[in-house]
LUMDREN-620515 format. One line per 8 residues: number of its first residue (from 1); their letters; for each residue x, y, z of C-alpha. Coordinates in steps of 0.05 Angstrom, whole numbers, plus 5000, padded with zeros to 4 digits. Example, Ala and Ser with C-alpha at 12.3 -4.5 7.8 and 13.67 -1.06 7.14 Angstrom:
<sites>
1	as	5246,4910,5156 | 5273,4979,5143;
</sites>
This chain:
<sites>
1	xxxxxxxx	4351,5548,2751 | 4331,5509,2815 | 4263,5490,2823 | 4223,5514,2878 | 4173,5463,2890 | 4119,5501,2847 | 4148,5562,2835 | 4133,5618,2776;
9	xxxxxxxx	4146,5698,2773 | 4103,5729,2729 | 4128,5806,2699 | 4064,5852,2702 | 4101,5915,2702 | 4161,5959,2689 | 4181,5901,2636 | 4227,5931,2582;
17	xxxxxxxx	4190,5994,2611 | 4203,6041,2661 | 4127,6045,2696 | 4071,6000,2725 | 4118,5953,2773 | 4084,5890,2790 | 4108,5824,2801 | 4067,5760,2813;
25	xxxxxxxx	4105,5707,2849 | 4064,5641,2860 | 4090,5579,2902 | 4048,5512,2912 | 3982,5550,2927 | 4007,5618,2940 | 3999,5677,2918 | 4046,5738,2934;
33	xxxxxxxx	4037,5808,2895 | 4108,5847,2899 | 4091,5920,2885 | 4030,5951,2860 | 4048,6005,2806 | 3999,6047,2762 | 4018,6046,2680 | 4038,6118,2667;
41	xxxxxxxx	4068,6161,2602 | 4060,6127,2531 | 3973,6121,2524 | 3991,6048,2509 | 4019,6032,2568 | 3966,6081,2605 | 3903,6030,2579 | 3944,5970,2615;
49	xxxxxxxx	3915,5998,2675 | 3843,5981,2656 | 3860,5906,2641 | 3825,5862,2678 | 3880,5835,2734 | 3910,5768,2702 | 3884,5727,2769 | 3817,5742,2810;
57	xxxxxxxx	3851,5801,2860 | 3816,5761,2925 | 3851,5702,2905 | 3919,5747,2923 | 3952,5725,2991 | 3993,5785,3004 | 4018,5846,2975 | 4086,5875,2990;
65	xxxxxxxx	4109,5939,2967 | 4183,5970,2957 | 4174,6045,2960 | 4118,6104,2959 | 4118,6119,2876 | 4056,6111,2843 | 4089,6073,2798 | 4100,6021,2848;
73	xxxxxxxx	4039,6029,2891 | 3986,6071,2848 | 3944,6013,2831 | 3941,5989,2893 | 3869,6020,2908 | 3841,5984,2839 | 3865,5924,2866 | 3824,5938,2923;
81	xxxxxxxx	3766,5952,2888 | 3762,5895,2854 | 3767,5854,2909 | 3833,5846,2943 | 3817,5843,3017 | 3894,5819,3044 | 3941,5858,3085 | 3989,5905,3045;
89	xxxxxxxx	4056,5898,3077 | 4118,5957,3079 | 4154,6000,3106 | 4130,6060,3157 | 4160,6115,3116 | 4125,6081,3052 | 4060,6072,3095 | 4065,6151,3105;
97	xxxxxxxx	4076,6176,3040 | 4018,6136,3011 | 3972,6178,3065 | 3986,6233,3017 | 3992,6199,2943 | 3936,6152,2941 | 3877,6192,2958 | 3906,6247,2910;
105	xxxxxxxx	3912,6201,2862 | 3836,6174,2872 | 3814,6251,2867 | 3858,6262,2812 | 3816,6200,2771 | 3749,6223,2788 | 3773,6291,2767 | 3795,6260,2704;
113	xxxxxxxx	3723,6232,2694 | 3683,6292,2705 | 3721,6327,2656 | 3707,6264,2600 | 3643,6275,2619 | 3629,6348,2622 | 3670,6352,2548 | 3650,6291,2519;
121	xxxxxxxx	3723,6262,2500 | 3710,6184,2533 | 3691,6133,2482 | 3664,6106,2541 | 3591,6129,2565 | 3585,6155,2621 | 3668,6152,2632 | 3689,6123,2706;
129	xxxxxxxx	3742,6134,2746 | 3809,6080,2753 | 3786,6083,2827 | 3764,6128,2877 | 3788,6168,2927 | 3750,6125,2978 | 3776,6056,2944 | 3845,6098,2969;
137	xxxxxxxx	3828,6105,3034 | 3798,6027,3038 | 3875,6001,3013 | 3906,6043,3062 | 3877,6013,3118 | 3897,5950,3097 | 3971,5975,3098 | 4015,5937,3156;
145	xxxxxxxx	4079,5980,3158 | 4144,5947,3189 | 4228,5971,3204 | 4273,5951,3165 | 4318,5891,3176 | 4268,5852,3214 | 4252,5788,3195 | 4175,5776,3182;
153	xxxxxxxx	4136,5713,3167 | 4075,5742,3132 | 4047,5679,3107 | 4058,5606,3126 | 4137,5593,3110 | 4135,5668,3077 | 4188,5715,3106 | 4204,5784,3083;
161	xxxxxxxx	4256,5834,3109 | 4260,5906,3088 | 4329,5933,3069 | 4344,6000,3061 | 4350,6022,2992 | 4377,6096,2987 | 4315,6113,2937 | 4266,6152,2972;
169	xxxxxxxx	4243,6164,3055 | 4220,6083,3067 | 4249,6056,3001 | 4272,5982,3005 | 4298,5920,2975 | 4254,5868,2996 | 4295,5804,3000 | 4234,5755,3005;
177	xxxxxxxx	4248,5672,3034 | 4208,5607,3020 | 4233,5540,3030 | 4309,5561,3045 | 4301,5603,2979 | 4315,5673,2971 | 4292,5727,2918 | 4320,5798,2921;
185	xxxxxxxx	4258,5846,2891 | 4309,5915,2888 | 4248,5967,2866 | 4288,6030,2851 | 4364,6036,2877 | 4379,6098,2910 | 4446,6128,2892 | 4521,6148,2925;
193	xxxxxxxx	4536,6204,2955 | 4482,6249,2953 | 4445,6292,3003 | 4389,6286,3042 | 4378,6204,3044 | 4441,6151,3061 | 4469,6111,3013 | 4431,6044,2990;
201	xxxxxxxx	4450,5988,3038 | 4498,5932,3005 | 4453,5877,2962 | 4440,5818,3006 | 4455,5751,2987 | 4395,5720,2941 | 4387,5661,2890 | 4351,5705,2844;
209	xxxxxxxx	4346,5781,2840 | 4307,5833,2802 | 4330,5906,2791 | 4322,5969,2756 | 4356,5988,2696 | 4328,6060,2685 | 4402,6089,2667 | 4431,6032,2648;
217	xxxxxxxx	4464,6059,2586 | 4499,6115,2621 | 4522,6155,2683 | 4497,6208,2707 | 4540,6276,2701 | 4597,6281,2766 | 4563,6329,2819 | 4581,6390,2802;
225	xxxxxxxx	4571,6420,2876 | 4510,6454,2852 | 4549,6502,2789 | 4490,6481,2740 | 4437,6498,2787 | 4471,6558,2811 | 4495,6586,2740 | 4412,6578,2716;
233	xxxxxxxx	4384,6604,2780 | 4436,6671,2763 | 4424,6674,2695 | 4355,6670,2693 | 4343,6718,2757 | 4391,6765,2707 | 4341,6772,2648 | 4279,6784,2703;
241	xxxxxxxx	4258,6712,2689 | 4229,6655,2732 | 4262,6592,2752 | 4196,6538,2730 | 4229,6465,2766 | 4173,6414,2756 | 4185,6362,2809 | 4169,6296,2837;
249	xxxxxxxx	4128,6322,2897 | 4165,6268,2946 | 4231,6256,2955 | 4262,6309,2896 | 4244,6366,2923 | 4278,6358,2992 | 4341,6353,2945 | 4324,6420,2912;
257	xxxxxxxx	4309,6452,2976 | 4381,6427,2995 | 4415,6450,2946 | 4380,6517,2932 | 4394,6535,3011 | 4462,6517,3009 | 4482,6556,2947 | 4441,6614,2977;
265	xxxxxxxx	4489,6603,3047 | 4548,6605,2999 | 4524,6676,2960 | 4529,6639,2899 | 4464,6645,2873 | 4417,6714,2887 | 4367,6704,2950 | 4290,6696,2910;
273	xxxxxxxx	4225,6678,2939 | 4228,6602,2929 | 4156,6573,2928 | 4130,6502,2931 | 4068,6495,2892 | 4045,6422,2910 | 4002,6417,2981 | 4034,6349,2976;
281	xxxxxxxx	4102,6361,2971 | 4094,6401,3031 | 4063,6347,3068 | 4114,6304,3044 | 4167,6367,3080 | 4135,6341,3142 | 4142,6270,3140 | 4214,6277,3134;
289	xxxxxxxx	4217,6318,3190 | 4189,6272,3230 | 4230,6218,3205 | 4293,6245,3211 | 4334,6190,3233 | 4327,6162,3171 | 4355,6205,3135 | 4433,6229,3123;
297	xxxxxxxx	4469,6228,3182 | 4478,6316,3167 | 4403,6320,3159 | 4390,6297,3227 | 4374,6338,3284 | 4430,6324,3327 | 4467,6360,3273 | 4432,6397,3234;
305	xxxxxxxx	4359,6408,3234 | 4314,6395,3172 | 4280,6460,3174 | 4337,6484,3146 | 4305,6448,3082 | 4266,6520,3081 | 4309,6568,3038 | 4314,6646,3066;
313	xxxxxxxx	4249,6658,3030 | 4213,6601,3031 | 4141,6600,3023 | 4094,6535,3005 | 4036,6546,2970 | 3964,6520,3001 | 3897,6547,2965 | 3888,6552,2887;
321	xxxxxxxx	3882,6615,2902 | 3952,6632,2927 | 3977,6597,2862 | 3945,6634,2815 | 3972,6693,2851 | 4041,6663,2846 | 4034,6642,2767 | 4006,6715,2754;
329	xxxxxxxx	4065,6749,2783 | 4128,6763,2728 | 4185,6780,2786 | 4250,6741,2787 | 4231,6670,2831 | 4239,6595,2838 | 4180,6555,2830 | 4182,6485,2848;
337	xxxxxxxx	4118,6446,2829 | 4093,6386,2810 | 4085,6332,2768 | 4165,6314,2754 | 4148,6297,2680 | 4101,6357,2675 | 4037,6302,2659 | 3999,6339,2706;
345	xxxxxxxx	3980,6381,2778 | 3990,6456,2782 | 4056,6462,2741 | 4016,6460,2677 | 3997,6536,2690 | 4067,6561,2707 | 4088,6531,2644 | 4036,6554,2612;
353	xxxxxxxx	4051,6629,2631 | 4132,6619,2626 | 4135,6576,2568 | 4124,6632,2510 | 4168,6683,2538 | 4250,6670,2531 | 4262,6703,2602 | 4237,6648,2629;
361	xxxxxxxx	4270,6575,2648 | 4238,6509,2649 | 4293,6460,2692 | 4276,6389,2687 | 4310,6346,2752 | 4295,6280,2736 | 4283,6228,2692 | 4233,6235,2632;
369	xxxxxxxx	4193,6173,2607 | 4171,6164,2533 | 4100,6195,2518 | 4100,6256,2575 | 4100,6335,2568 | 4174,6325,2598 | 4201,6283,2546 | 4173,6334,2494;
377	xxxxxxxx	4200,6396,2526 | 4268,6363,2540 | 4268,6338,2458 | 4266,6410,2439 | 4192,6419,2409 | 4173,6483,2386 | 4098,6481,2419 | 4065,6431,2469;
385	xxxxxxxx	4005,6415,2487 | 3974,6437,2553 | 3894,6440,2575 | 3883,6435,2496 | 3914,6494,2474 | 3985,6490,2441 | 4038,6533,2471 | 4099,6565,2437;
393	xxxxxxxx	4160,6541,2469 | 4208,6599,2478 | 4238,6593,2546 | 4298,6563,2556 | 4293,6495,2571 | 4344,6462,2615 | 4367,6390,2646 | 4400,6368,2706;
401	xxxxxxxx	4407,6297,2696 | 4459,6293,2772 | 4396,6298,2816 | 4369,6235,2792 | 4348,6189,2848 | 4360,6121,2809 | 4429,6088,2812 | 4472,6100,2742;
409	xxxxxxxx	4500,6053,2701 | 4560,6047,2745 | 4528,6063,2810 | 4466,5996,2792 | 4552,5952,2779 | 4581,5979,2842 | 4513,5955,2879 | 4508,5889,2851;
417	xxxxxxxx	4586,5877,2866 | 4572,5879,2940 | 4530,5825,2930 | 4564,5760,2977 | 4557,5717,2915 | 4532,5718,2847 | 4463,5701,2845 | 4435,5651,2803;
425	xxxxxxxx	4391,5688,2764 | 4385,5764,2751 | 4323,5795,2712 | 4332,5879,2698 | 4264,5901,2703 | 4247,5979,2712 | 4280,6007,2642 | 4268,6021,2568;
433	xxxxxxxx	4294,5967,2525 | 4355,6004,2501 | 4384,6020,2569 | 4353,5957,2591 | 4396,5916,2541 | 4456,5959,2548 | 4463,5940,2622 | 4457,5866,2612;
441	xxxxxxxx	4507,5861,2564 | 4557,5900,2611 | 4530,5860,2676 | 4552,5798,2634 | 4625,5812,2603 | 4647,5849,2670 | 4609,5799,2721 | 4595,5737,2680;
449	xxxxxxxx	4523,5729,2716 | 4461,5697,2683 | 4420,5761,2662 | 4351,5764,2627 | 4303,5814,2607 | 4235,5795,2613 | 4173,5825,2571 | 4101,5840,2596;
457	xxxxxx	4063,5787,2621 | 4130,5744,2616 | 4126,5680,2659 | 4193,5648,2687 | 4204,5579,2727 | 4236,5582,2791;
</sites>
């Protein structure tokens, strides 16, 4: 590989894993921090996030961040805590949704605390929060949101540009430039030909690149038009059951709302109260509202408007109270609620009503990392685990793996081929190891690029 002057990438996160993205890229004297994910799913992988940061954090020149996940930007207020004081550069629709998912996630440690503490389960005396809701609010005001294709210099002989990446409302590839060189950090690719958001943008031209490998063993199912949805929405309204849809709060349940409006317009599914049980997810309703015009051209209001995101009984759900109301009550309904891989939030008590009684269905939408309530529930265990009680599982548990907002197997090969030029260097980052491994043996027989797969804490020359 050329050599960049002084030039190392160091692999933090979402090496041979799918959480915790975080890549260290250091050049002469400095220092640039590519995304800023928390470590989530396996307990393992969870304790990363108390390591102490491999270099001082104030000693960081600038951080740049791909997309609104807390996998990709949920440390970003330890960071800050422990003494990163730079700006934090992305995209406006990123900038937005971390308004909502960084100050839930500070809440949501101190939470975490107070329960250690009240029950006594820490090893550590008295037990302390990852961060704070405050540290939250001190990294977002460091955040310096740009548009996309515009080239910035954000440090001396630094430019970034933001390209559109098809993932998620202000998702990007950041193709980042230093002395005539270019790297291409993908984050998550979006997919083809699905509602709601455009397709990814074609890959720019870069001497090295890094991108995910989440599905890179497989393909996702061909849309079916919604027949999966529509046939477990019918059958489960049939038996007097509810439809329980844990969800990714941002960016998976516009796609649900989509689809279970448009089967509803069609009569092929029975009109039900549809509720959304996450106060962020219904924040996150608003933001793509008001940032339409980035979304699918028939999404946008010249065309369509995006209330029509709200199904014919559409209700979100604010106050605890209201939810409880909404858990307690056994009629025929949709539930959308968060977490996505059930590790968490509100959803817990739905499934903790629905879970023992076989009327019920439990529909996963997205992808399931190793070590969460998800992966469990989708294996087929006979109990889990939720607020420390084990619950029978006697619903039906279903999977629709065609909602997925990561690129397939075939979708990451048709991206990469509309690169200008092979790169010079490819490292999959963002996968397990056996999907991981899968797609660099493919990228390599059917492309014949240079294709590693680096571990945690893996350095590479430039």
């Amino acid at each position: 590989m050329t050599v960049w002057g002084v030039a190392t990438l160091t692999f933090l996160g979402a090496a041979r894993t799918v959480t915790g993205s975080k890549y260290l890229l250091q050049h002469n004297d400095t220092r640039l921090l590519i995304d800023c994910g928390l470590f989530q799913g396996l307990k393992p992988l969870r304790l990363r996030n108390w390591d102490p940061f491999p270099v001082e954090p104030s000693s960081i020149d600038a951080v740049v961040l791909t997309h609104g996940h807390l996998d990709h930007i949920g440390y970003l207020p330890r960071l800050v805590a422990k003494g990163y004081r730079g700006r934090v550069f992305c995209t406006p629709g990123t900038a937005d949704l971390a308004k909502l998912i960084l100050p839930d996630s500070g809440r949501i440690q101190e939470e975490d605390a107070r329960q250690a503490n009240r029950h006594g389960y820490s090893k550590h005396h008295p037990a302390e929060p990852l961060y704070t809701e405050a540290d939250a609010y001190r990294a977002l005001s460091q955040m310096s949101p740009h548009g996309y294709h515009r080239s910035l210099e954000i440090l001396d002989g630094v430019t970034i540009e933001f390209v559109p990446a098809g993932h998620l409302l202000g998702s990007s590839f950041i193709v980042l430039t230093t002395e005539g060189h270019r790297i291409l950090f993908g984050g998550d690719l979006g997919r083809y030909n699905r509602p709601v958001l455009p397709d990814p943008s074609d890959a720019p031209g870069a001497d090295v690149m890094l991108v995910e490998s989440t599905y890179g063993n497989r393909d996702h199912p061909d849309d079916d038009v919604g027949r999966t949805l529509a046939r477990v929405i019918r059958e489960t309204a049939e038996n007097g059951g509810k439809v329980i849809i844990p969800s990714f709060a941002i960016g998976r349940v516009e796609e649900l709302l989509y689809w279970i409006g448009r089967l509803e317009d069609e009569r092929r599914i029975p009109v039900l109260p549809v509720y959304v049980d996450s106060p962020m997810a219904a924040a996150g309703l608003e933001f793509y509202h008001t940032r339409a015009a980035e979304l699918d051209e028939d999404m946008r209001p010249e065309s369509k408007d995006v209330s029509a995101l709200a199904t014919l009984r559409f209700q979100t759900v604010s106050s605890p109270e209201e939810s409880k109301r909404v858990t307690a009550d056994t009629t025929p309904s949709i539930v959308i609620s968060a977490s996505g891989m059930a590790t968490g939030g509100r959803v817990l008590h739905h499934l903790k009503a629905t879970l023992p009684d076989p009327k019920h269905t439990v529909l996963f939408v997205g992808y399931q990392a190793a070590g969460t309530r998800g992966r469990t529930l989708t294996e087929g265990a006979p109990t889990v685990r939720i607020h420390g009680l084990d619950v029978p599982v006697r619903a039906r548990i279903a999977r629709i793996d065609s909602m997925s907002a990561h690129a397939d197997r075939g979708e990451v090969l048709r991206w990469l081929r509309t690169a200008p030029a092979p790169p010079q260097h490819l490292f999959l980052v963002h996968g397990e190891p056996e999907p991981m491994d899968a797609l660099k043996e493919q990228i390599e027989t059917e492309l014949g690029w240079t294709v590693s797969t680096p571990s945690y804490g893996e350095v590479v020359t430039l």
